[in-house]
PAKOL-948101 format. One record per residue (C-alpha): x, y, z. Coordinates in steps of 0.02 Angstrom, whole numbers, padded with zeros to 5 digits. Layout:
BEGIN
     xx     yy     zz
      X      Y      Z
...
This chain:
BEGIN
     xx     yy     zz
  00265 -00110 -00019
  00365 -00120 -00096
  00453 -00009 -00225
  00402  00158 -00254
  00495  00159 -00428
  00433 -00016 -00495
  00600 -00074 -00482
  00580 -00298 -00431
  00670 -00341 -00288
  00736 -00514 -00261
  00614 -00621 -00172
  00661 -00775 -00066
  00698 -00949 -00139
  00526 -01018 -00099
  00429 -00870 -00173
  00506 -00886 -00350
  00388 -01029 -00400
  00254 -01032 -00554
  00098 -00913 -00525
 -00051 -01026 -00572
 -00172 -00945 -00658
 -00348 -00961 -00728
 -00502 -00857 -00808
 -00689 -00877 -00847
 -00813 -00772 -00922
 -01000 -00781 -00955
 -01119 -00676 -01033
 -01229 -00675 -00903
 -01405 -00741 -00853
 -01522 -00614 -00926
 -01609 -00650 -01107
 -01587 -00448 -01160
 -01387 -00500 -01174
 -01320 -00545 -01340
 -01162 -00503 -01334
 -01031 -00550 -01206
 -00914 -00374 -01220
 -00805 -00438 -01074
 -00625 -00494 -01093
 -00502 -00593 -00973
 -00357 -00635 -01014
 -00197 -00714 -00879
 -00032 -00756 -00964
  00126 -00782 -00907
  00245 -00693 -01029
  00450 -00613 -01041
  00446 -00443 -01071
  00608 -00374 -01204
  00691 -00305 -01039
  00703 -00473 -00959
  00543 -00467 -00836
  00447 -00617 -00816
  00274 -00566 -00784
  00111 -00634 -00730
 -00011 -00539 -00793
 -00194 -00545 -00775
 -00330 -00419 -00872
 -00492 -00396 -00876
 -00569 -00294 -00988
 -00783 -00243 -00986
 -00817 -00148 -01154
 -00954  00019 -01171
 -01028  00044 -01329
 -01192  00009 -01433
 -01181 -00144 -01562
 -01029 -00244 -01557
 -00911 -00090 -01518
 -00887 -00145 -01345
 -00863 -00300 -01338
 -00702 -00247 -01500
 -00657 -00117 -01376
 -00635 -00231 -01242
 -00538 -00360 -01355
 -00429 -00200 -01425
 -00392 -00187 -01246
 -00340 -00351 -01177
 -00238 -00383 -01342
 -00139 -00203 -01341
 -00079 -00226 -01137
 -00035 -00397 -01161
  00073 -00365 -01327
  00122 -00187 -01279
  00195 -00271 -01114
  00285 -00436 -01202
  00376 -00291 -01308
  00418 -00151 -01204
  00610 -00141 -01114
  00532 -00038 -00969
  00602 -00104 -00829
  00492 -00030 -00683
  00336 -00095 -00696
  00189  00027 -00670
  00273  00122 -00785
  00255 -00011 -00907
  00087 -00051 -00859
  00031  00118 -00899
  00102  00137 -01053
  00002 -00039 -01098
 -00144  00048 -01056
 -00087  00245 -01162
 -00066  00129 -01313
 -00237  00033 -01295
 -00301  00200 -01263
 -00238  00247 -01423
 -00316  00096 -01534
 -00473  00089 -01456
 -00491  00280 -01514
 -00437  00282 -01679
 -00538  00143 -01697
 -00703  00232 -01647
 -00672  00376 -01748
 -00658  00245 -01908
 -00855  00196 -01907
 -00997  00312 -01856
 -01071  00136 -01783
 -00925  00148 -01652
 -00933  00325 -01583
 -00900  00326 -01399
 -00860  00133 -01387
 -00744  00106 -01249
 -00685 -00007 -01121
 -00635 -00040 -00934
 -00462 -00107 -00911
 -00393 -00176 -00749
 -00218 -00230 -00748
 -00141 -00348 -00625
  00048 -00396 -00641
  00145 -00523 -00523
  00333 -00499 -00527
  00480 -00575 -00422
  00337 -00611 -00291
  00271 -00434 -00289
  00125 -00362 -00351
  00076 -00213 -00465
 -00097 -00113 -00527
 -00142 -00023 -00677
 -00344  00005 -00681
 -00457  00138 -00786
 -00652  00107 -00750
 -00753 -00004 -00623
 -00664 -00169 -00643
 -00587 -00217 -00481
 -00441 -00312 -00395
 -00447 -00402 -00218
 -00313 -00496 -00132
 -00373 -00632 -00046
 -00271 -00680  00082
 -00343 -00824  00199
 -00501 -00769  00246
 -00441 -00592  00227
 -00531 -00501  00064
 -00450 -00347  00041
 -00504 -00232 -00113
 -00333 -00143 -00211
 -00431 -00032 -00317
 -00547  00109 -00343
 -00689  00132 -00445
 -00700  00263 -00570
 -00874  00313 -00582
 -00967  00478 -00560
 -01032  00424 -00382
 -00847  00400 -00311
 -00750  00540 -00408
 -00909  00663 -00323
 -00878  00595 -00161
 -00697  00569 -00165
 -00677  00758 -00201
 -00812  00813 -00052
 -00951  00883 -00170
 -01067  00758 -00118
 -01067  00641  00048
 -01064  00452 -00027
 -01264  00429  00039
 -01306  00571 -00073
 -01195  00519 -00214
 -01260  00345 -00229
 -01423  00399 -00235
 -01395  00522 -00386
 -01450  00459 -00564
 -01292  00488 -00638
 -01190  00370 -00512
 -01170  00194 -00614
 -01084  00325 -00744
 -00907  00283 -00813
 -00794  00450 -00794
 -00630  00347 -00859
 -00585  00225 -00995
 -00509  00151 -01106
 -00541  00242 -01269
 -00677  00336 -01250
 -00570  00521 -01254
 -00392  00533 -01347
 -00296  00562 -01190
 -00321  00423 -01022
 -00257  00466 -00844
 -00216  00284 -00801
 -00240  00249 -00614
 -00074  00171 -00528
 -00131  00176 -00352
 -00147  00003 -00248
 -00271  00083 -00125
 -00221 -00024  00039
 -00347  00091  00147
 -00496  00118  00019
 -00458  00281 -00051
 -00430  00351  00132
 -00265  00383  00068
 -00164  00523 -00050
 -00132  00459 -00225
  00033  00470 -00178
  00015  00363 -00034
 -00087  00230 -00153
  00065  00263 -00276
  00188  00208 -00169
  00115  00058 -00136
  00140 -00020 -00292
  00261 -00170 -00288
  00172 -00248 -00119
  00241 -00437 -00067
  00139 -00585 -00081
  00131 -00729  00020
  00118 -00906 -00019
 -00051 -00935 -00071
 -00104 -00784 -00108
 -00242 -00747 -00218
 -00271 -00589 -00329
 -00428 -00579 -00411
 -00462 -00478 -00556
 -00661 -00439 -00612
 -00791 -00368 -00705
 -00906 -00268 -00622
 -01028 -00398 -00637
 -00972 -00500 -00532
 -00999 -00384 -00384
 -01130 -00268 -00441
 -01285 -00224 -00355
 -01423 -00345 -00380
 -01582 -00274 -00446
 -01699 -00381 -00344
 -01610 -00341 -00173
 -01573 -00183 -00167
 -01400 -00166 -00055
 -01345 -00323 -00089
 -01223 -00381 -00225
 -01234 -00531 -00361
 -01091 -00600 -00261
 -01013 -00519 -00089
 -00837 -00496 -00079
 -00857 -00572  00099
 -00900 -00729  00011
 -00730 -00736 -00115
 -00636 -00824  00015
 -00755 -00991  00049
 -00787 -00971 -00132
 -00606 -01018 -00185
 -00526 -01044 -00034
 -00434 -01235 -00060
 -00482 -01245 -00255
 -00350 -01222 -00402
 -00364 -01053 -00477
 -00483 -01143 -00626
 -00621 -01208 -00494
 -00581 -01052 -00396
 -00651 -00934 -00559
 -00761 -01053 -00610
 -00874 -01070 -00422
 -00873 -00873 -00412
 -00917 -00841 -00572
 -01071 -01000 -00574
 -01136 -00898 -00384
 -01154 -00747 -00500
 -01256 -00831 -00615
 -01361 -00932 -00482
 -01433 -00772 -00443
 -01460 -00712 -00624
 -01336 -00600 -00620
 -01374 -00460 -00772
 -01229 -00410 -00843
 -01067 -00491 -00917
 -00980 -00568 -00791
 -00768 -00619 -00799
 -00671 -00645 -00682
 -00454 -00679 -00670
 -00364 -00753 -00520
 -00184 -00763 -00512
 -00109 -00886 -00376
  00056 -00883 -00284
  00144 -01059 -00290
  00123 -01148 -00101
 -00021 -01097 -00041
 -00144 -01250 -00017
 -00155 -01382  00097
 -00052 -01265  00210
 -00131 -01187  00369
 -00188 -00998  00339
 -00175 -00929  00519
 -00102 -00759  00509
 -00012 -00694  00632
  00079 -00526  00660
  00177 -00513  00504
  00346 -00384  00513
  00275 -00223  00425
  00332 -00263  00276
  00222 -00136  00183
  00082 -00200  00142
  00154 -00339  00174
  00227 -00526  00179
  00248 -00645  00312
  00380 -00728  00224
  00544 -00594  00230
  00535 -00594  00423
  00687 -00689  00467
  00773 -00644  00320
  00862 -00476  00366
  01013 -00437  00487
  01060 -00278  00553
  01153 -00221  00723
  01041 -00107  00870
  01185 -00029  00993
  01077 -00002  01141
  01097  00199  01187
  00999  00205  01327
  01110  00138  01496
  01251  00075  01396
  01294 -00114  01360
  01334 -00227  01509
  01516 -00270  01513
  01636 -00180  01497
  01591 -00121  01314
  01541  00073  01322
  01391  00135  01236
  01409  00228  01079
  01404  00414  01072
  01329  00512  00947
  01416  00662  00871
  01356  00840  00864
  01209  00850  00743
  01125  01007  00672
  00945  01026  00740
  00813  00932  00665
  00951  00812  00561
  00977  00648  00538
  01116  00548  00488
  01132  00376  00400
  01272  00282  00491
  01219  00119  00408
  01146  00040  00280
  01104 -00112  00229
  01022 -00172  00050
  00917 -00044 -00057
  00862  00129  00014
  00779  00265 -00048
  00746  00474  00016
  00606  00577 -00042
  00616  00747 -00023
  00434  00856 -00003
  00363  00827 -00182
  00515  00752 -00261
  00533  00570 -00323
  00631  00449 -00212
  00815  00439 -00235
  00964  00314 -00193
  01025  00360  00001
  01201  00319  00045
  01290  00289  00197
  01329  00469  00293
  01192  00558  00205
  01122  00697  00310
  00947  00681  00292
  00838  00875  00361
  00666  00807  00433
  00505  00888  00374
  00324  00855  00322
  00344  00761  00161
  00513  00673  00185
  00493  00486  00173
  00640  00349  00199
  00611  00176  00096
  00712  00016  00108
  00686 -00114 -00023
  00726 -00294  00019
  00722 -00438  00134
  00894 -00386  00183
  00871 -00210  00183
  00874 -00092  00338
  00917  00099  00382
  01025  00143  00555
  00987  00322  00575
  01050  00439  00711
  00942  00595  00752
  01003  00757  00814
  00904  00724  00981
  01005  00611  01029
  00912  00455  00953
  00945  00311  00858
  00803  00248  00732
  00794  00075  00645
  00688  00077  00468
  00684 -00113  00442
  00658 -00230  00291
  00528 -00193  00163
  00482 -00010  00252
  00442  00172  00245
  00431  00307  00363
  00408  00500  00338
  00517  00571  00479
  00410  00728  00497
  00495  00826  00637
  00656  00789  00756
  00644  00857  00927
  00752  01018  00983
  00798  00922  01149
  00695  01041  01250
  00559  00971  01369
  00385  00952  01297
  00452  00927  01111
  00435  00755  01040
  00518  00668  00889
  00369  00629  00770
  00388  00482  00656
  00246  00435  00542
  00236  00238  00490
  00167  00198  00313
  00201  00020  00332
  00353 -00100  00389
  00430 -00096  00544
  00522  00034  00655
  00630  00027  00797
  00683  00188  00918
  00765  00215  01057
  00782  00372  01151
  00916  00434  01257
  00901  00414  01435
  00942  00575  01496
  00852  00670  01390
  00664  00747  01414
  00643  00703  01228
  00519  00590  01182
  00448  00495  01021
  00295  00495  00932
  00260  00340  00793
  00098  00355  00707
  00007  00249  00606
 -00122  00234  00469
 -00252  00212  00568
 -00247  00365  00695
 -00148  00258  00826
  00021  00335  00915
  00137  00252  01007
  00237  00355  01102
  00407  00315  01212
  00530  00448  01299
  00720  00381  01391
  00655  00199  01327
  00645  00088  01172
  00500  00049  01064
  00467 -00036  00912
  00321 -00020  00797
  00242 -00121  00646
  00104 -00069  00529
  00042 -00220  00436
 -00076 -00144  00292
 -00168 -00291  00233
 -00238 -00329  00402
 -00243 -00148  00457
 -00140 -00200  00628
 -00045 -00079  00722
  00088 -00175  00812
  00189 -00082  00976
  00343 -00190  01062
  00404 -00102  01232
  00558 -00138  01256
  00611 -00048  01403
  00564  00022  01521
  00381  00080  01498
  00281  00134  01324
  00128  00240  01290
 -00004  00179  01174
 -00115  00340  01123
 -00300  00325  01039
 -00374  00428  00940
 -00499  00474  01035
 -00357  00533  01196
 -00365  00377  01277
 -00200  00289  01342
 -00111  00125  01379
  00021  00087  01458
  00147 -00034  01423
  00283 -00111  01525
  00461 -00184  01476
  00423 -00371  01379
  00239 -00305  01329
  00169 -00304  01167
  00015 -00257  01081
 -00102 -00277  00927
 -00239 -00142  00863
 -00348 -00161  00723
 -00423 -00023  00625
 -00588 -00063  00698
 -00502 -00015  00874
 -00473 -00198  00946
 -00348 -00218  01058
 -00259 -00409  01088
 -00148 -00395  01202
 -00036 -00380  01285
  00073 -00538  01243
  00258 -00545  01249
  00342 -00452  01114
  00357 -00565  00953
  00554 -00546  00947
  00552 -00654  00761
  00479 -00461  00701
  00667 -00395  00755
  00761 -00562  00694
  00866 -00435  00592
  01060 -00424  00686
  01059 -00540  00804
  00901 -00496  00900
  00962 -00316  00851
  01125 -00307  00943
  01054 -00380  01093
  00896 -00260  01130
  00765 -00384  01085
  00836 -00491  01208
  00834 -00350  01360
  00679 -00317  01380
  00603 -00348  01568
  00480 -00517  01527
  00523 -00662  01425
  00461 -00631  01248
  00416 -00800  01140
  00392 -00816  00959
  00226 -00860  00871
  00222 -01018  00969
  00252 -00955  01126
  00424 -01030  01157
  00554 -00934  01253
  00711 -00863  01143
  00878 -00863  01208
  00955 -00697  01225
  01074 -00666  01117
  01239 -00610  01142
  01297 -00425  01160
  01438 -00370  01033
  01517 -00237  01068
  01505 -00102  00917
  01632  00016  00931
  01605  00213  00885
  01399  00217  00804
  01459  00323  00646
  01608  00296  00529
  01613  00435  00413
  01750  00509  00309
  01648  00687  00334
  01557  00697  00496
  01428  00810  00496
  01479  00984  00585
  01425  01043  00771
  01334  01208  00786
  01439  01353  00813
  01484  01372  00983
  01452  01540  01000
  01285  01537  00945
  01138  01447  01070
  00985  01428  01012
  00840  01479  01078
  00678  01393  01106
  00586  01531  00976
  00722  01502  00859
  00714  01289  00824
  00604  01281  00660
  00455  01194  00687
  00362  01052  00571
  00270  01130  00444
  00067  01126  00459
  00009  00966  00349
 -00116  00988  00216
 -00296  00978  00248
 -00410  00940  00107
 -00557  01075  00111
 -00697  01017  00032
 -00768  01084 -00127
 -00920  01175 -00103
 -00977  01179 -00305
 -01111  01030 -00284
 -01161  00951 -00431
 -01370  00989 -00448
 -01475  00859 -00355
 -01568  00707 -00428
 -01715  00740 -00538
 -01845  00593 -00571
 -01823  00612 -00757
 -01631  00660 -00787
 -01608  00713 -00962
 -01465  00675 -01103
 -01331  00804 -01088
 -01193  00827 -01239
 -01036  00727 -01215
 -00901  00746 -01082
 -00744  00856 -01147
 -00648  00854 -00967
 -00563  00728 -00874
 -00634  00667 -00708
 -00610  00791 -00556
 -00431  00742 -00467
 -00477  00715 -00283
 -00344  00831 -00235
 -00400  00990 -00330
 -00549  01095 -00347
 -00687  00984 -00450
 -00738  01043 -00612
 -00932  01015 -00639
 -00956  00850 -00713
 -00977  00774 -00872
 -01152  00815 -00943
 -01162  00660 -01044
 -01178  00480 -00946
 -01061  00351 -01016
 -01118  00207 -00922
 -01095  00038 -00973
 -01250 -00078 -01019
């Protein structure tokens, strides 16, 4: 994930190497270009503040004459000094002030010179630091991480085609057939003002801004690729209609093996082998370790969008709660809780709380956190983990590198379930035995796992799109979509893909709960012998006992005696927003669209009404 203030954690030892780094650029194939008005620039500089950044930019300039191609230089120049200069210490932030103050140039600039009215450029912005990465982009340049054979795309375009169909006006068929769709709605100079986009859009604009927000800061793996290109690169070719100069599903035997300077060099030369008509530049930053190393993935911890790396790295204590430890240890009790609270009895590393539409804030140990729609827990850190207990009677693990909204905590009363929703990283709960309380997890990708008087785990891994469930004991519910259930038994484990795949089940991967000792012994308890990755059995660790679960100077207060609550009386989870779609449609295609007068507003925002369009087509030669 991941860090939703920008704010570098500490990576491990063997992520801290150099980021190599290349470029290439070329003006393309067709005789009707003059003038190559892309830019690409990768540098590895020190900010004022201290960061040590790996930044790669790439910069496709709009404009008649030579104005694009000095926008686009304007552009690369001002992020890449703006950045070396500024003391910001969290990154997007610093990224998209980069981007305000090329804004700024590449403006005043064009209103210098008649000759460069409306000149502009496309900026996208990637930046590599302490092993995590971050996105600034305005236009239709694009990043991927390429990941293995894995090609995953960060960013969205900003064109008329996807704003209209991001905001419902038009289906994405209809848009892409419009004549208006290649048009550029934002960038780099073109209007005084820029809304720079810091989303890293893990799930292809399926998710909120917000959601694509607080991905910024996701952890790399050795190896790792992030390309950085001109839409020329992946444009759509004029004498194939639906396919593109070169296919993203191509990137990875394209530069898979090669240093980043063959890597650029062999996707940029496939562009041109099929006379590719535009500009074409493309940027890859690599992280240290990757080649000559084998690139089988397997089920990474969730750690956000996340790592492989940071699994083995944290350590936290699980008390079992459900039938007491064997021995003569006694379980832990949990204290009187409000309804629908939760309580932080430990902590570990970094951790954040969001409250419904606030920023995320510093959580401390005996916090009471009130669960509602909109109230997200973060931990930042290969060390970092949350012990929550929940007014039902739970106890929830958030582990390393992971966020949660905990969206509604069950009254205790039969038929009410504890609903936890999993943005990425990993998430252990186990319910109390004696209660008819049960626990929802979902995921991303519309699949539950559900678990009532047992123990579950769950992992979201968002680069793969993999929905990981680990039943501990006694029996688990997997829940589809579409209604359809699975059952899982004590040792079991399962895999789903966003396509709806199932592997499985396979013993529970217990490296994915490494953190405190096998987490105070439940890894180890489940009823079939769990192996790691390579299928080898793990000794079960040792129970310790705990003691009391909380230690607070101020526990939290029981409900009055005298009052009991009533079934009508426990508030319930308040309805989640549903996007209506806009029903002012912009007017259909025409064969012979005419000029319009230039735009005045900013893009539609996907999450409000659309105002109609821009009139006047800003697209890029």
């Amino acid at each position: 994930m991941r860090q939703p203030e920008g704010r570098p954690a500490q990576r491990p030892a063997e992520r801290k190497g150099v980021v190599r780094m290349a470029t290439a650029s070329h003006i393309g194939a067709s005789p009707r270009r003059t003038l190559l008005e892309d830019r690409a620039r990768a540098e590895l500089i020190t900010t004022a503040g201290g960061l040590q950044i790996a930044l790669g930019v790439v910069a496709d300039g709009i404009g008649g004459e030579n104005a694009g191609e000095r926008a686009a230089e304007l552009t690369v120049q001002t992020v890449i000094d703006h950045s070396r200069a500024s003391s910001e210490s969290n990154v997007p932030r610093l990224l998209e002030q980069a981007l305000h103050e090329a804004n700024k140039r590449v403006y005043a600039e064009s209103q210098k010179s008649r000759r460069k009215t409306n000149m502009g450029s496309t900026a996208a912005v990637a930046a590599v630091v302490d092993g995590r990465l971050y996105l600034a982009n305005a236009g239709d340049s694009r990043v991927y991480l390429l990941r293995g054979r894995k090609v995953l795309p960060l960013t969205l375009d900003h064109t008329w085609a996807e704003e209209v169909a991001r905001s419902g006006k038009l289906s994405r068929l209809e848009a892409s057939r419009h004549p208006r769709r290649n048009e550029i709605v934002r960038s780099v100079g073109y209007e005084p003002s820029l809304k720079v986009d810091l989303g890293l859009w893990l799930q292809g604009g399926q998710e909120s801004e917000a959601e694509a927000r607080a991905s910024q800061g996701l952890p790399l793996e050795r190896g790792d690729m992030v390309l950085v290109c001109s839409d020329g690169l992946i444009k759509g070719r004029h004498d194939r209609p639906g396919a593109a100069y070169v296919e993203a599903t191509e990137f990875s035997a394209l530069v898979q093996g090669k240093a980043p300077k063959r890597a650029v060099e062999d996707l940029v030369k496939r562009a041109l082998a099929r006379q590719v008509d535009d500009n074409v530049s493309a940027v890859i930053l690599e992280m240290p370790g990757g080649r000559n190393l084998s690139r089988r993935l397997v089920p990474a911890v969730g750690i956000g969008a996340v790592g492989l790396g940071a699994v083995a790295a944290a350590v936290l204590l699980l008390p079992r709660v459900v039938g007491g430890f064997s021995g003569a240890a006694a379980a832990p009790t949990i204290p009187p809780l409000p309804s629908g609270v939760a309580f932080v009895s430990e902590l570990a590393g970094q951790a954040e709380v969001q409250q419904a539409g606030g920023a995320f804030q510093p959580i401390q140990p005996g916090a009471l956190v009130a669960a509602g729609a909109g109230v997200r827990l973060h931990t930042t850190g290969a060390g970092s983990y949350l012990r929550l207990g929940l007014a039902d009677k739970s106890i929830l693990y958030l582990g390393p590198d992971s966020q949660i909204e905990l969206s509604s905590i069950s009254g205790g009363g039969s038929g009410e379930q504890t609903v936890v929703a999993l943005y990425f990283g990993v998430v252990l709960i186990a319910t109390d035995a004696d209660s008819p309380t049960a626990a929802l997890v979902t995921s991303p990708g519309g699949v539950m796992a559900r678990v009532a008087g047992s123990q579950m785990g769950a992992s979201w891994e968002a680069v793969r799109g993999e929905f990981g469930v680990d039943c501990f004991e006694p029996s688990c519910e997997v829940v589809f979509p579409a209604g359809i259930t699975m059952n899982l038994h004590a040792g079991q484990h399962v895999t789903i893909s966003l396509g709806g795949d199932v592997i499985g089940p396979e013993p529970i991967p217990l490296e994915r709960y490494a953190f405190g000792g096998s987490a105070g012994g439940l890894a180890g308890s489940s009823g079939a012998p769990a192996g790691g990755p390579s299928g080898t059995q793990l000794a079960a660790p040792t129970r310790t006992p705990l003691g009391p679960l909380y230690v607070s100077p101020t526990p939290p207060p029981p409900p009055p005696p005298t009052k009991t609550e009533k079934p009508a009386d426990r508030p319930k989870p308040p309805p989640q927003p549903t996007d209506v779609p806009p029903t002012d449609v912009p007017p259909p295609p025409t064969e012979e669209p005419t000029q319009p007068p230039p735009p005045t507003e900013p893009p539609p925002e996907p999450t409000e009404e659309p105002t109609q369009p821009p009139d006047e087509p800003t697209e890029e030669p």
